[in-house]
C-alpha positions in Angstrom: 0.0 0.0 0.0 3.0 2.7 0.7 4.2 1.6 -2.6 0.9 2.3 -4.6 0.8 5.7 -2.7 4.3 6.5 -3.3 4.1 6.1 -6.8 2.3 9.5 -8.1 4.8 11.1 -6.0 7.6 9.3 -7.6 6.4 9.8 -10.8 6.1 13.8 -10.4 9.5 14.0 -8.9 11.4 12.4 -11.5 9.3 14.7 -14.2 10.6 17.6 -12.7 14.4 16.2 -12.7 13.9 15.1 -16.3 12.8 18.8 -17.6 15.3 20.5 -15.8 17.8 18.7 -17.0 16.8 18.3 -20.8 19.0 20.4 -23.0 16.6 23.6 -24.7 15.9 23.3 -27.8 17.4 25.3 -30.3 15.8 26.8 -33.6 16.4 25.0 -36.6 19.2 27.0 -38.8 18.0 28.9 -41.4 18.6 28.6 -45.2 19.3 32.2 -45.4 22.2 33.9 -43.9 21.2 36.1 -40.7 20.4 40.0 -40.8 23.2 41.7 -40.0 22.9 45.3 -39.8 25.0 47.3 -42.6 25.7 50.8 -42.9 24.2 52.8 -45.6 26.0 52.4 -49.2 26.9 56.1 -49.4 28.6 55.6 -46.2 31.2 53.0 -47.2 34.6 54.5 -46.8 35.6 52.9 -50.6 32.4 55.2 -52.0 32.6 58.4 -49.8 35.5 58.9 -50.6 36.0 58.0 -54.3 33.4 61.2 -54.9 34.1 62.1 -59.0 33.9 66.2 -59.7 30.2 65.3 -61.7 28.9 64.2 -57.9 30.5 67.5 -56.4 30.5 70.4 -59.1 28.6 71.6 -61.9 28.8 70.5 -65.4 29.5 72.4 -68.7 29.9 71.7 -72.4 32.4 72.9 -74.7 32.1 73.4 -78.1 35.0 72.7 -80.5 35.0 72.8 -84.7 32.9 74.9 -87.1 29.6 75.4 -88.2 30.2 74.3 -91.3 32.2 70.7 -90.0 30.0 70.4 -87.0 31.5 70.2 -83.3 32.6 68.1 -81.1 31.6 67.9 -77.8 33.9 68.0 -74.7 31.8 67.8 -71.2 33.8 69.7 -67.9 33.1 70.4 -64.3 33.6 73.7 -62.4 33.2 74.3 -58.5 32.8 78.2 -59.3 30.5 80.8 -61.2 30.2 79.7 -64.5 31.0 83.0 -66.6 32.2 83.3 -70.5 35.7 83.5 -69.3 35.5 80.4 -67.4 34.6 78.8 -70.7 36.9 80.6 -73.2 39.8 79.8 -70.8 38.6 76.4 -70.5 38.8 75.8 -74.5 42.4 77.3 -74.0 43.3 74.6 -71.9 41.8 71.9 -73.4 43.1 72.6 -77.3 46.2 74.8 -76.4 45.4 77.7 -77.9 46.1 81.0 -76.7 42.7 82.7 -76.0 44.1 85.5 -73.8 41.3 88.3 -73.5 42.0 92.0 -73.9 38.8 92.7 -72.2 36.5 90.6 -70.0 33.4 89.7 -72.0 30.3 92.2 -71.8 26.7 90.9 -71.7 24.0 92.7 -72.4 20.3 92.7 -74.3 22.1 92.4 -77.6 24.5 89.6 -76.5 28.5 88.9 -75.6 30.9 90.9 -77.0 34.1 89.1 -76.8 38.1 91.0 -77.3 40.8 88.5 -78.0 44.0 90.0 -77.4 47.1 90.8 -79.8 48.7 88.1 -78.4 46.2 85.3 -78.8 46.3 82.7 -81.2 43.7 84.3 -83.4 46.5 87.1 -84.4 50.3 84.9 -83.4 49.1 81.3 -85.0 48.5 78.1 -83.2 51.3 76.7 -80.4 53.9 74.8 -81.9 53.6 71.9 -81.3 50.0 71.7 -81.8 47.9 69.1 -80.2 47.0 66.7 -82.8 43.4 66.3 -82.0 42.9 70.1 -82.6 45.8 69.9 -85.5 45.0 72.9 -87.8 46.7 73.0 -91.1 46.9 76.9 -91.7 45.7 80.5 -90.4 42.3 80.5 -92.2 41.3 77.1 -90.4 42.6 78.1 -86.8 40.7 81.7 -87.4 37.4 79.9 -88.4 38.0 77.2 -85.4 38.6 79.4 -82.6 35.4 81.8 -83.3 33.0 79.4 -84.1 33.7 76.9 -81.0 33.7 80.6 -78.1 30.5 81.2 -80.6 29.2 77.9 -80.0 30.0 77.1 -76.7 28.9 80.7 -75.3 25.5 80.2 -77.0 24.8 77.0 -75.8 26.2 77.7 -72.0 23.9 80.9 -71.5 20.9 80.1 -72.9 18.1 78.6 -70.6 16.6 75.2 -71.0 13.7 75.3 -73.7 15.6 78.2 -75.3 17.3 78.9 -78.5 21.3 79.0 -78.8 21.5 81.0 -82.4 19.5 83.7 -80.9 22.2 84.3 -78.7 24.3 86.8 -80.5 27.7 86.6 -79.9 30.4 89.7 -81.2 33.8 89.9 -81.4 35.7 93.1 -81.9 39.6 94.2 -80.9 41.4 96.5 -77.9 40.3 99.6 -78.0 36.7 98.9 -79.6 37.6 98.3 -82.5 36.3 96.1 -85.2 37.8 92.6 -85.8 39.8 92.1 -88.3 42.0 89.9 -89.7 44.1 91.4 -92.8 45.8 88.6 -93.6 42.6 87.0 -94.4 41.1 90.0 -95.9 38.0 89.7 -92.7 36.5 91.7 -91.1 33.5 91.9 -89.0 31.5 95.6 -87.8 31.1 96.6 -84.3 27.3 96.3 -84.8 26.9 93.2 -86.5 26.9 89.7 -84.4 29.4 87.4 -85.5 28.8 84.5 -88.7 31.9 83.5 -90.2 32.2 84.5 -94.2 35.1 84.0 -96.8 36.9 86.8 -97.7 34.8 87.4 -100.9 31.9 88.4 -99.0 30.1 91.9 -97.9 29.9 92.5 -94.6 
């Protein structure tokens, strides 16, 4: 009989010995790797600081060839205000040309004026050596080159989105106001008439 009654008590004691004692039971692992928190990917050292000047300045366009060979286009970035010198300097340093200003460009209703100075290529010739991407075989072809791409580029860097580049006129005269010419060539362009590049057999 103190068997039989002992038995329950038995019974519940070795439960409790038997669960405390049973190892937990773990998850089953799962097929895909865990979450691990990772930083944002801008803020990877490799990619902050690897920033190229398109993701810090602005971007421009220059211009180089003539109207009547078409252009080519050469895309650059500037931290500062972009102004026409910015861009006629920058076509100096990217053909080698000499496009030393004897004024700093004027804008107004009518347009740019731009003064190249004695010493520029337009008057002295193109550097020797020339850079044989922008390789120009005589006077006549540097003269036509230089004009039309400050022509081109100007027109298309100052005139709003939407709007139209040729009906930005661009001038060119010399130091002390003076008309542009270029006697060698036998051109010449007035004071009051924007500038469209003509061969020397025709009217101003």
């Amino acid at each position: 009989m103190k068997l039989k009654s002992l038995a329950p008590l038995l019974a519940l004691a070795l439960g409790v010995f038997l669960s405390g004692c049973a190892p937990h039971t773990q998850p089953e692992p799962s097929l895909s790797p865990p979450a691990v928190s990772q930083p944002p990917a801008e803020e990877t050292p490799a990619q902050s600081s690897a920033a190229s000047p398109e993701e810090t300045g602005s971007a421009a366009t220059l211009y180089i060839g003539t109207r009547a060979q078409g252009f080519e286009e050469y895309p650059i970035c500037y931290d500062s205000e972009l102004t026409p010198e910015l861009l006629i300097q920058s076509i100096a340093d990217l053909t080698g040309w000499d496009l030393t200003l004897g004024a700093e460009v004027f804008s107004g209703r009518g347009g740019m004026s731009v003064c190249l100075s004695g010493q520029s290529s337009l008057f002295q010739g193109p550097p020797d050596p020339q850079k044989e991407e922008f390789f120009v075989y005589d006077s006549y072809q540097l003269a036509r080159t230089i004009l039309d791409s400050i022509q081109k580029t100007l027109q298309e860097g100052f005139t709003g989105e939407g709007g139209t580049p040729d009906a930005l006129d661009i001038y060119f005269y010399m130091k002390g106001e003076k008309p542009l010419e270029l006697p060698d060539l036998g051109l010449s362009w007035p004071l009051d008439q924007p500038y469209m590049w003509k061969t020397p057999d025709q009217k101003p």
